[in-house]
FINUPA-655011 format. One line per field, with one value per atom (N, C-alpha, C): residue number from 1; residue in three letters; x, y, z. Coordinates in nm, 4 decimals, decimal comma. Layout:
N
i	[NUM|...]
aa	[ALA|...]
u	[X|...]
v	[Y|...]
w	[Z|...]
END
This chain:
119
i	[1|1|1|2|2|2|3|3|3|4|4|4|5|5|5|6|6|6|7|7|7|8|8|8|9|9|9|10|10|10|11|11|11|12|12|12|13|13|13|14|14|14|15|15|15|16|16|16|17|17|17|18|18|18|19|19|19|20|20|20|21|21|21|22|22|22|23|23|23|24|24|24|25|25|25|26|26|26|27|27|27|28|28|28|29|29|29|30|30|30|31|31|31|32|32|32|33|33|33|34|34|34|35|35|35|36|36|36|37|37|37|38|38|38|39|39|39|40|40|40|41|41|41|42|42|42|43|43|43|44|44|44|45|45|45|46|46|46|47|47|47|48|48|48|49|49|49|50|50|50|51|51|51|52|52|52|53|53|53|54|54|54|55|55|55|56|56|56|57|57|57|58|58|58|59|59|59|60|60|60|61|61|61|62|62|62|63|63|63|64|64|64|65|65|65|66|66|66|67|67|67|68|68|68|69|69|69|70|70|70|71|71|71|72|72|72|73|73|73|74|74|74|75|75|75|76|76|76|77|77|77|78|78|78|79|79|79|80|80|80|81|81|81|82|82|82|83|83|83|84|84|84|85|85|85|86|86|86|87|87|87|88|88|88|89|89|89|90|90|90|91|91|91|92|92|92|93|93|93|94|94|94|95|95|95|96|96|96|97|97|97|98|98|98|99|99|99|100|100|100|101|101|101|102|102|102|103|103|103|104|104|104|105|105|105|106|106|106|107|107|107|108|108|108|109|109|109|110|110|110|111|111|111|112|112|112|113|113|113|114|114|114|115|115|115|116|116|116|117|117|117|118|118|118|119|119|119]
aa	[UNK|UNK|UNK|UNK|UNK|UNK|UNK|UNK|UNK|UNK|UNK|UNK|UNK|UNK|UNK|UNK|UNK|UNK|UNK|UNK|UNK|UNK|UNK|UNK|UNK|UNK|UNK|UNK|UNK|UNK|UNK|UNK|UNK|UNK|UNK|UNK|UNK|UNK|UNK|UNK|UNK|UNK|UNK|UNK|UNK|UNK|UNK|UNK|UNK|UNK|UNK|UNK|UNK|UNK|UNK|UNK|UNK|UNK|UNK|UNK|UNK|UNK|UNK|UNK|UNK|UNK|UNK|UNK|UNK|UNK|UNK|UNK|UNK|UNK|UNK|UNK|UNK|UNK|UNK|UNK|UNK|UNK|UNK|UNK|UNK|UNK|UNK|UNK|UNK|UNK|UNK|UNK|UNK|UNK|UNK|UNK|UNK|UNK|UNK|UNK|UNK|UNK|UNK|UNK|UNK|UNK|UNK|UNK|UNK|UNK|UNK|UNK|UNK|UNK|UNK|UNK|UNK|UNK|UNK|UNK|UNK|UNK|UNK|UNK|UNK|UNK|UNK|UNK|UNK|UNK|UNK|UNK|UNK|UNK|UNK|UNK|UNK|UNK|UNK|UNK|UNK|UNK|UNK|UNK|UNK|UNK|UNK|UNK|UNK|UNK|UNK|UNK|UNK|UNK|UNK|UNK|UNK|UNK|UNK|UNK|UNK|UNK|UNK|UNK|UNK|UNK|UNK|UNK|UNK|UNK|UNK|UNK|UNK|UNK|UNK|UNK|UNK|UNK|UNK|UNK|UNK|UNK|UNK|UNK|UNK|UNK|UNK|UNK|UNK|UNK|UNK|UNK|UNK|UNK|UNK|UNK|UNK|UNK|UNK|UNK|UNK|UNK|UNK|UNK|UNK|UNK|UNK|UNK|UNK|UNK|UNK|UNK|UNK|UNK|UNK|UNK|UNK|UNK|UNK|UNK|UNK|UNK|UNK|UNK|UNK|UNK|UNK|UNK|UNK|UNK|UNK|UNK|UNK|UNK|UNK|UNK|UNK|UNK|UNK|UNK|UNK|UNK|UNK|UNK|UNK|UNK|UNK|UNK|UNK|UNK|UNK|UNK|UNK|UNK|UNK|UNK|UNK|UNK|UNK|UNK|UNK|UNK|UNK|UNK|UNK|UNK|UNK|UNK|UNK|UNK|UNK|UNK|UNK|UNK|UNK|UNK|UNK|UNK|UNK|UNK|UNK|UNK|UNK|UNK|UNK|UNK|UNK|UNK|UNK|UNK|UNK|UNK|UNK|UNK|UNK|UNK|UNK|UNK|UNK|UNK|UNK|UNK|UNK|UNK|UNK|UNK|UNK|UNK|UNK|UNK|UNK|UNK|UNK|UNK|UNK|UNK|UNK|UNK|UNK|UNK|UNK|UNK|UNK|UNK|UNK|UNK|UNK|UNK|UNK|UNK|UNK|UNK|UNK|UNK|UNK|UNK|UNK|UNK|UNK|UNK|UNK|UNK|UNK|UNK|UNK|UNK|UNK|UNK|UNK|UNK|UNK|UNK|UNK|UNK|UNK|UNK|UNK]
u	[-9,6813|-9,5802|-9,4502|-9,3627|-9,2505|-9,1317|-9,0758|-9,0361|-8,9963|-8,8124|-8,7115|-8,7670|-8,7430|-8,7582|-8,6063|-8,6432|-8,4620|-8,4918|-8,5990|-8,5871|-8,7626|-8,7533|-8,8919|-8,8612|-8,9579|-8,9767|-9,0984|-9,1527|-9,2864|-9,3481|-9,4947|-9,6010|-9,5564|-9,4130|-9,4028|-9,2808|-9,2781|-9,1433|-9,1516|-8,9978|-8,9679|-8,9457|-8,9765|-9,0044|-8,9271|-8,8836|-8,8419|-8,8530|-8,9659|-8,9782|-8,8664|-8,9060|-8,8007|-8,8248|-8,9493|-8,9949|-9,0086|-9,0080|-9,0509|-8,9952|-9,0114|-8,9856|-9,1505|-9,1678|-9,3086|-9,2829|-9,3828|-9,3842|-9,4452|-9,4995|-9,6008|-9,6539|-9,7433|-9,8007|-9,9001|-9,8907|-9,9882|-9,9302|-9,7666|-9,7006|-9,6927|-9,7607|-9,7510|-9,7036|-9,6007|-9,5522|-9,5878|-9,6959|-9,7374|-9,8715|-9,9390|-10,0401|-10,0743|-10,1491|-10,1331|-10,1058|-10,0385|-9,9808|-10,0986|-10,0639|-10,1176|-10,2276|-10,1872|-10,2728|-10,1743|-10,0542|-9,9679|-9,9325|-9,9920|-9,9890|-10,1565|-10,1691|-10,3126|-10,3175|-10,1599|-10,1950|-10,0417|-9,9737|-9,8718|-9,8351|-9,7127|-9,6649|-9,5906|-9,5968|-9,5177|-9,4676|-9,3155|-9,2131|-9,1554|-9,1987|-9,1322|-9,0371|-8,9671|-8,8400|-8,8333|-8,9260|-8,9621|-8,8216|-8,7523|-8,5937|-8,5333|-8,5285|-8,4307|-8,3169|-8,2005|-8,1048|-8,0625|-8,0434|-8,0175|-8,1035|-8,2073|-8,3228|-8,3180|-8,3124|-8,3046|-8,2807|-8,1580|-8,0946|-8,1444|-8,2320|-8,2808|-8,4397|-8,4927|-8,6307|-8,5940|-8,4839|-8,4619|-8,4651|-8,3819|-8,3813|-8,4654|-8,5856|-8,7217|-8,7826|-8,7619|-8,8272|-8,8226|-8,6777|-8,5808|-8,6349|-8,6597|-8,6890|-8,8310|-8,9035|-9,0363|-9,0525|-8,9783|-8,9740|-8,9644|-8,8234|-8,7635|-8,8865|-8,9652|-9,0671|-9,1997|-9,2290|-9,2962|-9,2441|-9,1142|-9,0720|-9,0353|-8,9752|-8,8936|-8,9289|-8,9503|-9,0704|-8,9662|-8,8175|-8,7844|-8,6699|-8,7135|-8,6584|-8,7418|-8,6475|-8,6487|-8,5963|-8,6770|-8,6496|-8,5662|-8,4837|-8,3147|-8,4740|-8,5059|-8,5835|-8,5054|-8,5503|-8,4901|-8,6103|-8,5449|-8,5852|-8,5716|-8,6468|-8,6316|-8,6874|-8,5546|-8,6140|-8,6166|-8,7285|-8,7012|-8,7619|-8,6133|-8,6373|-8,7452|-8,8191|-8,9608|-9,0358|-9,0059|-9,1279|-9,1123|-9,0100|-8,9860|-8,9254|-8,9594|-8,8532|-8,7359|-8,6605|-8,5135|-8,4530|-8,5191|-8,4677|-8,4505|-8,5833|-8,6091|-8,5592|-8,5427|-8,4419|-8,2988|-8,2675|-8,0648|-8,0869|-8,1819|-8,2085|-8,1979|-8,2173|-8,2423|-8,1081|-8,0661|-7,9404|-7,8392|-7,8544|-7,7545|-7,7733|-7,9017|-7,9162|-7,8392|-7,8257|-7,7712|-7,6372|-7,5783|-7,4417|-7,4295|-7,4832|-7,4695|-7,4542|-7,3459|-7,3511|-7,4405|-7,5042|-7,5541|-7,5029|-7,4001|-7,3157|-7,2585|-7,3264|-7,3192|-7,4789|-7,5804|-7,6757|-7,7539|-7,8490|-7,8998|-8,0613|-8,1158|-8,2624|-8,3601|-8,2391|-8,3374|-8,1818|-8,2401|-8,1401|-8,1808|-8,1262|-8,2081|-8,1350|-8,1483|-8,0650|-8,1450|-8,0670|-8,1234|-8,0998|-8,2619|-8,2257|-8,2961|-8,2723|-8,3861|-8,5005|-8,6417|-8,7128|-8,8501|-8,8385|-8,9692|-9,0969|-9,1822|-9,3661|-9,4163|-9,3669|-9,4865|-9,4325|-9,3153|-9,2570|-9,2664|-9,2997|-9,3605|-9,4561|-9,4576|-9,5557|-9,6755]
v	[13,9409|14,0064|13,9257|14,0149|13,8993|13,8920|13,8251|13,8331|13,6881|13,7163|13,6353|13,4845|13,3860|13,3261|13,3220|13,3673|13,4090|13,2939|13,2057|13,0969|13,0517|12,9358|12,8300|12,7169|12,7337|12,6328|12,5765|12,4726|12,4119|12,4735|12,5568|12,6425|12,7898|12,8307|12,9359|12,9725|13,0794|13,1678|13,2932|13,3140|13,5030|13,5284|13,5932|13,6794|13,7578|13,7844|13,9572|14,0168|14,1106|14,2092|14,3427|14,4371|14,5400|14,6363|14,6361|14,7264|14,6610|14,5441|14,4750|14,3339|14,2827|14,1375|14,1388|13,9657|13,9367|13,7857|13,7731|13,6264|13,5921|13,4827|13,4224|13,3076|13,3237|13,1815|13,1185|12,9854|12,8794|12,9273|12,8892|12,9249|12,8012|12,7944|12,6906|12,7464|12,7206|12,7801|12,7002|12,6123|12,5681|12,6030|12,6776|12,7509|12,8619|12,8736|13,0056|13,1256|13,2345|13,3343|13,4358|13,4754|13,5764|13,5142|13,3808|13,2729|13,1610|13,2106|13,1565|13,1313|13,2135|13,2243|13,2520|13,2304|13,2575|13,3830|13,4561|13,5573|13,5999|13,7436|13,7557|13,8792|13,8980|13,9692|14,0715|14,1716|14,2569|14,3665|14,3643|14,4598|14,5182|14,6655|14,7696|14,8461|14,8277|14,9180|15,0425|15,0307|15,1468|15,1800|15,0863|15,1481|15,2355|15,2313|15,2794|15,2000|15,2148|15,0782|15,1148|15,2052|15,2371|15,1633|15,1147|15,0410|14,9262|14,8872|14,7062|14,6494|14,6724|14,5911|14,5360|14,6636|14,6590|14,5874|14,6068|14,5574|14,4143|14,3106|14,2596|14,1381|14,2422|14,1715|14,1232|14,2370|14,2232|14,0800|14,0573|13,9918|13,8487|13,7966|13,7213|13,6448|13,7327|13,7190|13,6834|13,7322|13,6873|13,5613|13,5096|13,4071|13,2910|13,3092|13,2215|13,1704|13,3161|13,2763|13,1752|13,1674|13,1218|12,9558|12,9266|12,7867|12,7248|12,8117|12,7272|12,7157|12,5935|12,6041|12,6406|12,6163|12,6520|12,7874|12,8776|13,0166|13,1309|13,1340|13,2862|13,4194|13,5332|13,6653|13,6923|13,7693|13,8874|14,0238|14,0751|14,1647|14,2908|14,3861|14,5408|14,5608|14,5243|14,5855|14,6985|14,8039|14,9301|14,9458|14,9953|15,0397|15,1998|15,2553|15,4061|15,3970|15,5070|15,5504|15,5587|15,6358|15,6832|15,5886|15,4864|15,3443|15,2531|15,2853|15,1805|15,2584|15,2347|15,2874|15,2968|15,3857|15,3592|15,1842|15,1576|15,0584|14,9750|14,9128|14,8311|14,8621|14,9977|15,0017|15,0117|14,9498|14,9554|14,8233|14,7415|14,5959|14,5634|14,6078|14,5927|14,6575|14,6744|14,6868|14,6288|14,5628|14,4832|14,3807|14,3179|14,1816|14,1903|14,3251|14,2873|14,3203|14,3712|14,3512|14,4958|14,6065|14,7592|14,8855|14,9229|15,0339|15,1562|15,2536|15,3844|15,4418|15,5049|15,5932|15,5164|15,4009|15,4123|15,3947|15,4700|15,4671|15,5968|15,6816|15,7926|15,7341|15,8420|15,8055|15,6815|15,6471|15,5268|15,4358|15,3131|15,2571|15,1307|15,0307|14,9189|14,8366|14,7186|14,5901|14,4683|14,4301|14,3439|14,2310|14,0958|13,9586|13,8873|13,7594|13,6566|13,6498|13,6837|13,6137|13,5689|13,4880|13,4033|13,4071|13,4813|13,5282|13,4558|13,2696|13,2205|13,2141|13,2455|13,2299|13,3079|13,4440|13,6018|13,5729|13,6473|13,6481|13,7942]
w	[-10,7214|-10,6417|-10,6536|-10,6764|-10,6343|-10,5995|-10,5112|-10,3698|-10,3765|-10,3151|-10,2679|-10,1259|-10,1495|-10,0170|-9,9459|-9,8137|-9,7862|-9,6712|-9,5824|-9,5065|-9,5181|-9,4919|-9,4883|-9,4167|-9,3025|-9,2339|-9,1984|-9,2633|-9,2060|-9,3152|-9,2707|-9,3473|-9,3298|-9,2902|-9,2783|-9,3642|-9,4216|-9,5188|-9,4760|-9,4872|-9,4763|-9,6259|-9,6612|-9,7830|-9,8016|-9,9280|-9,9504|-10,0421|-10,0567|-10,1931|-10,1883|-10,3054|-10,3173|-10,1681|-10,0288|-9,9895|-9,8798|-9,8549|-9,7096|-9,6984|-9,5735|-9,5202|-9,4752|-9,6031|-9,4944|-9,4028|-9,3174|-9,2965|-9,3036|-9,3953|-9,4807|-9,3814|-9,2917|-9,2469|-9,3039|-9,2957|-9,4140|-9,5606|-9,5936|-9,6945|-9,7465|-9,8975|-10,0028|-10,1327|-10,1986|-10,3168|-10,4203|-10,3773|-10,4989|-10,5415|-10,4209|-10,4927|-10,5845|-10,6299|-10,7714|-10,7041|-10,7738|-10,7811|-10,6884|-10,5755|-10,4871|-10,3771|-10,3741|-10,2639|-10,2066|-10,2138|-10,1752|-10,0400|-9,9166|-9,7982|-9,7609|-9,6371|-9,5281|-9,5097|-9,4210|-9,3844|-9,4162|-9,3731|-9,3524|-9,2653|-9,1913|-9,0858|-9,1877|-9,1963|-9,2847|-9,2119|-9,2788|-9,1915|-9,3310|-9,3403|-9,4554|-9,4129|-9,5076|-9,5229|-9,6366|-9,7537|-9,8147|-9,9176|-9,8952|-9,9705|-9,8599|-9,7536|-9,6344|-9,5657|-9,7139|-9,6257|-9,4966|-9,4768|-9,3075|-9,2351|-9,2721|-9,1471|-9,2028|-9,2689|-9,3386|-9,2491|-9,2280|-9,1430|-8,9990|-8,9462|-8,8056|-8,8220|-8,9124|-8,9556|-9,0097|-9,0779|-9,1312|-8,9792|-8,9050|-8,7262|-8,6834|-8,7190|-8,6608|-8,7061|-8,8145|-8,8942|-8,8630|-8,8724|-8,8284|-8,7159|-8,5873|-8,4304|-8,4752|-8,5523|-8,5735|-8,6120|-8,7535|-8,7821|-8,6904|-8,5996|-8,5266|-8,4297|-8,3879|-8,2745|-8,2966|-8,4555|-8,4844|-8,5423|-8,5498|-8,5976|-8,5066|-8,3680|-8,3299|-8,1579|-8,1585|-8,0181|-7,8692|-7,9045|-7,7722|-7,7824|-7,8650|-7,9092|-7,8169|-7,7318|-7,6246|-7,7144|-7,7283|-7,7629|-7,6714|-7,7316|-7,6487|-7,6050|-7,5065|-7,4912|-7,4194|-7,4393|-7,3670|-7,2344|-7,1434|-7,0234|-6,9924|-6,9614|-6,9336|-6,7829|-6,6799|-6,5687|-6,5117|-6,4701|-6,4126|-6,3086|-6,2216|-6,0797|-6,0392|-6,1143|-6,0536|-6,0372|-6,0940|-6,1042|-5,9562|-5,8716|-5,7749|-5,6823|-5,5124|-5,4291|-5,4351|-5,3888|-5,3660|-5,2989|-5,2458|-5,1544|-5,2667|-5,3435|-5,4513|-5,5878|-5,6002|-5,7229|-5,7042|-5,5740|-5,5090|-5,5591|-5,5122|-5,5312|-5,6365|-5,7540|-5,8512|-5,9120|-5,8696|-5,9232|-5,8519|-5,7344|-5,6721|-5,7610|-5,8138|-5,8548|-5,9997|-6,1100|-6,1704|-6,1491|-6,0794|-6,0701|-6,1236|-6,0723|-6,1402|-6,0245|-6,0061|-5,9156|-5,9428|-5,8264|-5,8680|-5,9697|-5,9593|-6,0111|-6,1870|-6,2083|-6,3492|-6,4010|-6,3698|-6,3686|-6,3698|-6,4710|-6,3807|-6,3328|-6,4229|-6,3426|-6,4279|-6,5210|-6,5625|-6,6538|-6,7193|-6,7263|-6,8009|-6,8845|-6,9854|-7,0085|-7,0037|-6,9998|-7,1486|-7,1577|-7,2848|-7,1950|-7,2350|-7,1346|-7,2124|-7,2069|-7,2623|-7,1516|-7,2556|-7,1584|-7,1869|-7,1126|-7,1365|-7,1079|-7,2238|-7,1430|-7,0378|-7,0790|-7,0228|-6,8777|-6,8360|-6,7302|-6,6278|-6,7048|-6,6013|-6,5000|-6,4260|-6,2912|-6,3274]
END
């Protein structure tokens, strides 16, 4: 197969063939041809440059999560009305600083955050 190294860190590389980003964990380029990695995370693009770019993201955030021990994901919070009282979803929008009226019945915020930190 063969495929660009576009970053390597440690035992790990992002990859790039004509069709995908992989991430190669337990990555040795000095082993023979198609045993070069343990396992790998694969993100295809198929030749869809319109999505490259967004899968390329994906990829990226993957990498980072796996090298870099104090790398928080940007995540999309999604909240809807229906999921919470009124009282608790005013709250929830007092806390971020968001009036009703720029809001309908649901609404999504991008935040860093941290799994191990969740309740």
């Amino acid at each position: 197969m063969e495929y660009n190294i576009l970053l390597q860190k440690g035992k790990y590389a992002l990859l790039e063939t004509k069709t995908q980003y992989i991430i190669a964990c337990g990555y040795d380029e000095k082993r023979p041809e198609g045993q070069q990695w343990d396992y790998g995370l694969y993100y295809q693009f198929f030749y869809e440059k319109d999505k490259k770019a967004e899968i390329l993201s994906r990829a990226v955030k993957c990498f980072r999560e796996k090298t870099e021990a104090n790398y928080i994901a940007l995540r999309q919070l999604e909240f809807y009305r229906e999921d919470y009282s009124e009282n608790a979803f005013q709250e929830i929008l007092n806390v971020l600083g968001v009036s009703d009226d720029e809001v309908g019945e649901s609404f999504a915020v991008y935040a860093n955050v941290n799994p191990e930190t969740l309740i």
